[in-house]
C-alpha positions in Angstrom: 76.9 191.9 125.8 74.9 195.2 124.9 73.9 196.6 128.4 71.1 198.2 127.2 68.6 197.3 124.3 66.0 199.7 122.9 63.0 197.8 121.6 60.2 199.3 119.4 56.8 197.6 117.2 57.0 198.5 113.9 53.6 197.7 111.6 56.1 196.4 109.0 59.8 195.5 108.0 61.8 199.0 106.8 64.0 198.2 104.3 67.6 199.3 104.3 66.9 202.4 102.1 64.0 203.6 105.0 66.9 202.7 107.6 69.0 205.4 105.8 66.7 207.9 105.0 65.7 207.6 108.7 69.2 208.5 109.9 70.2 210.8 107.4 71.3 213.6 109.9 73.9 211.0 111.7 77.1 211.6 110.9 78.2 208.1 109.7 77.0 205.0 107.8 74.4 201.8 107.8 75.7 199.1 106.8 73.6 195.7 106.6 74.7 192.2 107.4 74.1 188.7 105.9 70.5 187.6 107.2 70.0 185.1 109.4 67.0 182.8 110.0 66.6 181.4 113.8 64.3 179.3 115.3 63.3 181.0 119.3 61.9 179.3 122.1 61.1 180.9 125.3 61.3 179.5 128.6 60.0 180.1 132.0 59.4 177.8 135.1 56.1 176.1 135.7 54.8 178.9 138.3 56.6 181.7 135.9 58.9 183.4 138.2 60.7 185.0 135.0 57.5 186.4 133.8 56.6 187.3 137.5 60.1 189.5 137.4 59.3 190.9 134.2 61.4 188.7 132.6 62.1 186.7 129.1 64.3 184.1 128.5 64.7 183.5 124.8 66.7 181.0 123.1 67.8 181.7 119.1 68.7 178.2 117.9 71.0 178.2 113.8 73.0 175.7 112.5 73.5 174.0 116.0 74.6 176.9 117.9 72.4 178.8 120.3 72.1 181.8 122.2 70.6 182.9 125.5 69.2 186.3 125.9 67.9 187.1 129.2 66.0 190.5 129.4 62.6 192.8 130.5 59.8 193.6 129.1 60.4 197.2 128.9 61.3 199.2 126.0 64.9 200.2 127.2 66.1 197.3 129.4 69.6 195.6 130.4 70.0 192.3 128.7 72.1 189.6 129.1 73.9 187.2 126.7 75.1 183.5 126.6 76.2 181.2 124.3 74.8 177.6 124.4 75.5 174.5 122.5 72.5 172.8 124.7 69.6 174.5 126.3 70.0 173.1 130.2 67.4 171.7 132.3 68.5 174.1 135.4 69.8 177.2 135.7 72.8 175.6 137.8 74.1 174.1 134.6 74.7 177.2 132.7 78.4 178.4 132.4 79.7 180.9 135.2 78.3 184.3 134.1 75.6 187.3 135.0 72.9 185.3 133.6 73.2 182.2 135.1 73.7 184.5 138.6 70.3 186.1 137.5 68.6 182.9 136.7 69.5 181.4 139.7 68.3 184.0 141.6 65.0 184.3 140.5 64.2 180.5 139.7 65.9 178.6 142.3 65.3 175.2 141.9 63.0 175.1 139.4 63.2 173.9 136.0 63.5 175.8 132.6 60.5 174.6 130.4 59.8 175.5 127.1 56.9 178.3 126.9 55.8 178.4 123.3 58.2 178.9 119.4 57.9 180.6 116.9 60.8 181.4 113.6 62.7 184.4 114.0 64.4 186.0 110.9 67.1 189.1 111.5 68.7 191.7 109.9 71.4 193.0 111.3 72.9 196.6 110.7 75.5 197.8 111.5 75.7 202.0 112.6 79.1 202.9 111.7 80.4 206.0 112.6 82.6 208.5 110.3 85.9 206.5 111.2 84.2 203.2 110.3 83.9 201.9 113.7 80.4 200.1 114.6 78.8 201.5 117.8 75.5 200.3 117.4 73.8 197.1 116.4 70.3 198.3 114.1 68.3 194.7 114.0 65.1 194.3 112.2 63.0 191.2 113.3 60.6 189.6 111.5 58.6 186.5 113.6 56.2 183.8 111.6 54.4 180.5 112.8 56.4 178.7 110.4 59.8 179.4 108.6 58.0 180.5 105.4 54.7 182.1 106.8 53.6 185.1 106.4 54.5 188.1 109.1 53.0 188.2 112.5 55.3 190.5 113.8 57.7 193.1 113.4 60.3 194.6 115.7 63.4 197.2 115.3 65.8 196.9 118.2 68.5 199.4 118.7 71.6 197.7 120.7 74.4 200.4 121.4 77.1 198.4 122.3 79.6 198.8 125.5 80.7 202.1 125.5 78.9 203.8 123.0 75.9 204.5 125.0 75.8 207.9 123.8 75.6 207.5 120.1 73.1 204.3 120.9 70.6 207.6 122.4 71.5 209.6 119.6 70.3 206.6 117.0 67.2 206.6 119.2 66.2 210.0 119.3 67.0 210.4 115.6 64.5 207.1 115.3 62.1 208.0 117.7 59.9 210.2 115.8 59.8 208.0 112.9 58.5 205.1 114.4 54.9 205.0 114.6 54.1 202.9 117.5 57.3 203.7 119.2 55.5 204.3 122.8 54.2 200.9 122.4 55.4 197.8 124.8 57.5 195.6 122.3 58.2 192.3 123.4 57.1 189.5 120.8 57.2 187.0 123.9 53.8 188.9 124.7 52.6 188.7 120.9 53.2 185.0 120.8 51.7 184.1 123.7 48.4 186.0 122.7 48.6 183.8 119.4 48.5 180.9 120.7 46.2 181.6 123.4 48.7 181.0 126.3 48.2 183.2 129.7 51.4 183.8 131.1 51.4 183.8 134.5 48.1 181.5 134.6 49.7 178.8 137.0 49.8 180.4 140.5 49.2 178.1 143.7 48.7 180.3 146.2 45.1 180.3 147.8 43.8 183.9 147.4 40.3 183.5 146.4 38.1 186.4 147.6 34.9 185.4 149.5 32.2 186.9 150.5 30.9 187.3 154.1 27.5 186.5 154.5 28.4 183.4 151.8 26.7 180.1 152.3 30.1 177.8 154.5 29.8 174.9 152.0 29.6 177.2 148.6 32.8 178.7 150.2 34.7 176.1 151.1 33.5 174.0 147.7 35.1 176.7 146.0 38.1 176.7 148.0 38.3 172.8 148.0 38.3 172.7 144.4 40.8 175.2 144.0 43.5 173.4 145.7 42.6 170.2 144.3 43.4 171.7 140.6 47.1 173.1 142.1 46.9 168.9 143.2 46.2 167.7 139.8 48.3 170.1 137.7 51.5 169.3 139.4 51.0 165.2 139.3 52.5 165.4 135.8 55.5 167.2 136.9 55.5 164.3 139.6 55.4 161.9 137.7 58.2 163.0 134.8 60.3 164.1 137.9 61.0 167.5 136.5 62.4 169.5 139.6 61.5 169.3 143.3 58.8 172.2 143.2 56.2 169.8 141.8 55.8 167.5 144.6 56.1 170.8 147.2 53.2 172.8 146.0 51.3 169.0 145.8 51.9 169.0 149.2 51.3 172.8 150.2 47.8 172.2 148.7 47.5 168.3 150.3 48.1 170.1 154.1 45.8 172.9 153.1 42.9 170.9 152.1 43.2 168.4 154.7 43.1 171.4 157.4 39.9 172.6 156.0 38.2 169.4 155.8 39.5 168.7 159.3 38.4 172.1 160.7 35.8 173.5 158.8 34.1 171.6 156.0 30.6 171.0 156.9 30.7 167.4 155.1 27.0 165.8 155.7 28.2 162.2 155.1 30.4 160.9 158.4 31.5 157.7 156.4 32.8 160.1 153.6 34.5 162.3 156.4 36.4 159.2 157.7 37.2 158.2 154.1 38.5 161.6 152.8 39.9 162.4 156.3 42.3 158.4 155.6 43.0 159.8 151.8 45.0 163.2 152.8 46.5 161.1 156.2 47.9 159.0 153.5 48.9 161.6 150.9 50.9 163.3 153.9 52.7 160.2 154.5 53.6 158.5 150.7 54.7 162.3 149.7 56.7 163.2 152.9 59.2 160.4 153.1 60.4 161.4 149.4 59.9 165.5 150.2 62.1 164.6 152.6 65.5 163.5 150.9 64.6 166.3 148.1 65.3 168.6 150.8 68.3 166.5 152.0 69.6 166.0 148.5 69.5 169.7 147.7 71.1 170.7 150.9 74.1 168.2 150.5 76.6 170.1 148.8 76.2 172.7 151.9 76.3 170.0 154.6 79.1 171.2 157.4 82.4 169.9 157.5 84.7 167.9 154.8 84.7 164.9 153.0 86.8 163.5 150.8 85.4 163.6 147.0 84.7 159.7 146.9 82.8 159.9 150.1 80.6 162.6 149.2 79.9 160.7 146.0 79.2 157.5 148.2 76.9 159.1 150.5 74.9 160.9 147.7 74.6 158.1 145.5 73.2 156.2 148.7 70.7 159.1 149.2 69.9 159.0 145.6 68.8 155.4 145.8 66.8 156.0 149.3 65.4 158.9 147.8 63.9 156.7 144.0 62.9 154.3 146.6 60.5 157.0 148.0 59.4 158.1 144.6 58.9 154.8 143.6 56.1 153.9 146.2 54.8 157.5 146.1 54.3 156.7 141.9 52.4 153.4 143.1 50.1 155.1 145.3 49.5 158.1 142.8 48.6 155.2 139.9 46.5 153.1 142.0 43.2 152.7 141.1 41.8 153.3 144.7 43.8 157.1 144.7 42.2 157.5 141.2 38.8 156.9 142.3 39.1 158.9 146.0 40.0 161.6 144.0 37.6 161.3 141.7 34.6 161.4 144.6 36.6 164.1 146.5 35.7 166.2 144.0 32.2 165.4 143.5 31.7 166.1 146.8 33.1 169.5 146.3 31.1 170.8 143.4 28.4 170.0 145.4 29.9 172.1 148.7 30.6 174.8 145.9 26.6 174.7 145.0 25.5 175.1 148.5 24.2 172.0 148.1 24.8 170.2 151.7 22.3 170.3 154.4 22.8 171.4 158.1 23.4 174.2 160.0 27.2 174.2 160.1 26.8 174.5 156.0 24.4 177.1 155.6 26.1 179.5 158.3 28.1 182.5 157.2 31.5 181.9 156.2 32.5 184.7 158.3 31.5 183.3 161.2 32.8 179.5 160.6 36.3 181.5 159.6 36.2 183.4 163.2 35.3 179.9 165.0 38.0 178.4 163.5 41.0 180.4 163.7 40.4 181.9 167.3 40.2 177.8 168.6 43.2 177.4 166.4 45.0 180.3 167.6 43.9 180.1 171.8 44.9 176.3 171.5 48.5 177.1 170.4 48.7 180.2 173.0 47.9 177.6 175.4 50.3 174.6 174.7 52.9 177.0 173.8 53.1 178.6 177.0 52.7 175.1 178.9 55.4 173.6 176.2 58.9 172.3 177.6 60.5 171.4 174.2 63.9 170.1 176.0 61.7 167.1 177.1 59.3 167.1 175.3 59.9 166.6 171.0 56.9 165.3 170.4 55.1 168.0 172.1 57.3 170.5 170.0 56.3 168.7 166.9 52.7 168.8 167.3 52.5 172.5 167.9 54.6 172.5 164.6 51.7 171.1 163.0 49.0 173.2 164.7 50.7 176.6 163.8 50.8 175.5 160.0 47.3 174.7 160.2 46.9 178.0 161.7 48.7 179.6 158.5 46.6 177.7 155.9 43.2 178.8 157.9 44.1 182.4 158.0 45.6 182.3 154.8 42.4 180.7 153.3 40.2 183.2 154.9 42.6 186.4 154.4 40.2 187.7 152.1 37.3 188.5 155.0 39.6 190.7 157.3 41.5 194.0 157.1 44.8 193.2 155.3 46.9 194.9 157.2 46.1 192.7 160.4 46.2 189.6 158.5 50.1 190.2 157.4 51.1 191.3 160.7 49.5 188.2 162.4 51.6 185.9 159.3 54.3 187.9 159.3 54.8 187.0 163.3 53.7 183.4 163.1 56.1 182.9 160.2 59.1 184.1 162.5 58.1 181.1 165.1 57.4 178.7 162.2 60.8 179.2 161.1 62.2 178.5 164.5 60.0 175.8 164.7 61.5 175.1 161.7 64.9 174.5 162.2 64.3 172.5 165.0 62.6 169.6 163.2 64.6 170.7 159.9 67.5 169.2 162.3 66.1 166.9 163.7 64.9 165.3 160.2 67.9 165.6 159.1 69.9 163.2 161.7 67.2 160.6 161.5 67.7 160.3 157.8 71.4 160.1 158.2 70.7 157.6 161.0 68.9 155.4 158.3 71.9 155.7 155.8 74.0 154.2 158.9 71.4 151.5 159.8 70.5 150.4 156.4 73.5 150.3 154.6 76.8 149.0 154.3 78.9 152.0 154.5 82.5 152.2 153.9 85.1 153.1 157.4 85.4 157.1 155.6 81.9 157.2 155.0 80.2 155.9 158.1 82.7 158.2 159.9 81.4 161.0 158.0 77.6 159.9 158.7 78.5 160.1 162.5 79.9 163.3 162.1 76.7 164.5 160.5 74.6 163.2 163.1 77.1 164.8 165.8 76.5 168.0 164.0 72.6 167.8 163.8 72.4 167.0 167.3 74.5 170.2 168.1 72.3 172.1 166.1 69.2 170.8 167.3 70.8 171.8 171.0 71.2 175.0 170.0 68.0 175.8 168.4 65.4 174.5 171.2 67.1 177.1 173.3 65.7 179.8 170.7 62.0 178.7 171.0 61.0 180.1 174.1 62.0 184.0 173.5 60.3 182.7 169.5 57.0 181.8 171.5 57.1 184.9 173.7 57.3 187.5 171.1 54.6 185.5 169.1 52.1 185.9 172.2 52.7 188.4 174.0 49.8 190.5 175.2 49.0 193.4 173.0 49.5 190.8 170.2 47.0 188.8 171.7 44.7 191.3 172.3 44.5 192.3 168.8 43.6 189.0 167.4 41.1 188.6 170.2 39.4 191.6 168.6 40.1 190.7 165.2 38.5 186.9 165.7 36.8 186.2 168.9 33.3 185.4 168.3 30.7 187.2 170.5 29.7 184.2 171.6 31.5 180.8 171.4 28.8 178.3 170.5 29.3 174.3 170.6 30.6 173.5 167.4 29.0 170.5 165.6 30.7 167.5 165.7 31.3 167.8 161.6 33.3 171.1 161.8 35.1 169.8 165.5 39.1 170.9 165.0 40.8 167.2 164.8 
């Protein structure tokens, strides 16, 4: 591994006598290698954390050996090597070493999916100095569509390697001033994308359109609408091919978060289409929870307390396995009927014509500002208020509907960030986040034991394994125990007074009029 890589855009390929006549004043010798023809591929995850880090990961494929090369956009950056005889679907997969730890880091669960390729063709030098030991790699890169095009792109790289970073800066500065573009960014990950009209970083789920105050309700919430029902439809695909767990999250993340705002806030004319839409996301919820729920289980097993012998554990994950395709399997049906196709379909014809301003009625021609201040300050006074009533000891239920009304909460104030001071808006998620996660891990444990309790009821478990079930179930019970006892202080410090005060000031209307029956919080 070269820990540092210094990267520079060169208008085109020097050949080895420019190389030399370049670094004439170093003391030692350039001496070139056999060329070497590769075909790259890049890879990032569907929402492009890698790109989001300033990242690349590159894979040069010859004669059925590969490398990975993980590194940064910048001219001088650390990079890290692997060799591969596969390219993996996870990071997890990888061999033990710093860039699998790196990959994992920044991608998580997601999957590796091929970005865009292009043929790579690489001449190596080596800088040898007066005792005829190389301390610096000299590569020139040529890139083309095709193995045989013409040259789209040229870049010198100089790679001092470990423990020769000194002589690595000497090359450069000797290079430097020969290089005409040398201040330039010089990444061809960048070039290709721009040639084949791919916008890294163009998939990003989170709901931060700006809006305007004084904006018609329906145009806003059309526009809003619309957005989260293209995160829906660009991650049914990934749904459907089962490609890693994240597709079927952010489906749901934008599922809760339109059925919130069509619950609280969309000014819908049309009652009948109200009830229908209103029965389309209650369904959604249920036919993508039950199989968002053993994802979480599944990737949470190998860190499930206590032991278990190794055919247990391989029992009681197979068993999940099977629960969980079972889950997928009716959540594919509903996704390919033709009633979802069509409800989708007139879901969002309704919204492009929100988005126009096209409804009637008062509640759709009213300021967005004001429907946003309606709606958050009833959301928020209604969770102050069964919060501080709330016994969760006896109560579950209870506990599991203020769950739900503090994530609806979220998704208004996160939907309507845009028309309030920033700084107010974080400090108000920030705290609500802290007792969601309480929250949280209450029903996470909770979830948790009535799925094991299904493994135990449905199946025909062997002694070790149904031992180990009832273990689990002992151990979920323990935790859930101990977590309700966290909720009050969790609730306290969410509403305490100057808290309170603050979003009084930051949403209470000047006058609370009777909302109509169309914008009513369900």
């Amino acid at each position: 591994m070269q820990d540092t890589v210094y990267r520079y855009i060169l208008p085109e390929a020097p050949t080895v006598e420019c190389l030399r006549r370049w670094l004439a004043p170093q003391a030692g010798s350039l001496v070139p290698q056999a060329g070497r023809v590769y075909r790259r591929s890049y890879f990032d995850t569907f929402d492009w954390r890698l790109y989001r880090k300033h990242r690349v990961l590159e894979l040069d494929w010859a004669a059925g050996r590969g490398q990975l090369r993980l590194h940064g956009f910048e001219r001088e950056q650390a990079q890290h090597l692997l060799p591969v005889e596969r390219m993996p679907a996870f990071p997890a997969e990888l061999t033990a070493s710093r860039l699998r730890r790196q990959l994992e880091k920044i991608c998580d669960v997601r999957a590796l999916l091929p970005v865009a390729n292009w043929f790579h063709r690489l001449q190596r030098h080596d800088f040898r100095d007066v005792n005829g030991k190389t301390v610096a790699y000299i590569d020139v890169s040529t890139f083309h569509d095709r193995r045989d095009a013409e040259v789209l792109y040229v870049q010198l790289s100089i790679a001092p390697l470990r423990g020769y970073v000194d002589q690595g800066d000497a090359l450069r500065r000797q290079l430097e001033p020969q290089l005409t573009l040398a201040a330039q960014q010089a990444d061809p990950f960048e070039q290709l994308c721009r040639e084949r009209d791919i916008v890294p970083g163009g998939y990003d789920a989170r709901l931060i359109l700006a809006l305007e105050p004084d904006e018609r309700t329906d145009a806003s919430l059309g526009r809003l609408q619309l957005f989260l029902l293209g995160v829906m439809e660009l991650n049914e695909a990934g749904i459907r091919d089962d490609i890693d767990t994240e597709f079927l999250h952010d489906y749901r993340v934008a599922c809760r978060r339109s059925r919130t705002l069509l619950q609280q806030a969309m000014p819908l004319p049309d009652e009948e289409a109200r009830a229908r839409f209103k029965t389309l996301f209650a369904e959604l919820s249920r036919v993508t929870g039950d199989c968002r729920d053993w994802d979480v289980f599944l990737l949470e097993f190998d860190h499930l307390p206590g032991d278990a012998p190794a055919g247990v554990h391989d029992e009681l994950r197979a068993i999940c396995r099977d629960e969980r395709e079972r889950a997928r399997a009716r959540l594919l049906r509903y996704l390919d009927s033709a009633r979802y196709a069509r409800d989708m379909r007139d879901w969002r014809s309704w919204l492009e014509r929100a988005a126009a301003g096209g409804y009637a009625g008062e509640a759709a021609a009213m300021p967005i500002k004001a429907t946003a201040d309606r709606v958050i300050w009833r959301s928020y006074r209604g969770i102050r208020k069964r919060g501080r009533k709330l016994k969760p000891e006896t109560d579950i239920e209870g506990l599991h509907e203020l769950r739900k009304r503090c994530k609806k909460l979220r998704y208004g104030i996160e939907a309507f960030r845009s028309l309030y001071p920033a700084a107010a808006i974080d400090h108000l998620i920030k705290r609500l986040k802290k007792l969601q996660n309480t929250m949280g891990a209450i029903v996470d444990a909770s979830t948790q034991g009535d799925l094991l309790l299904q493994l135990h009821e449905r199946h025909s478990l062997s002694a070790a394994a149904a031992g180990r079930v009832q273990q689990l179930i002992a151990d979920c019970d323990a935790r859930h125990a101990r977590c309700l006892q966290d909720f009050r202080a969790a609730f306290d410090r969410f509403s305490r007074k100057q808290d309170h005060a603050a979003v009084k000031r930051l949403f209470k209307p000047n006058r609370i009029e009777h909302a109509d029956e169309n914008t009513r919080h369900v």
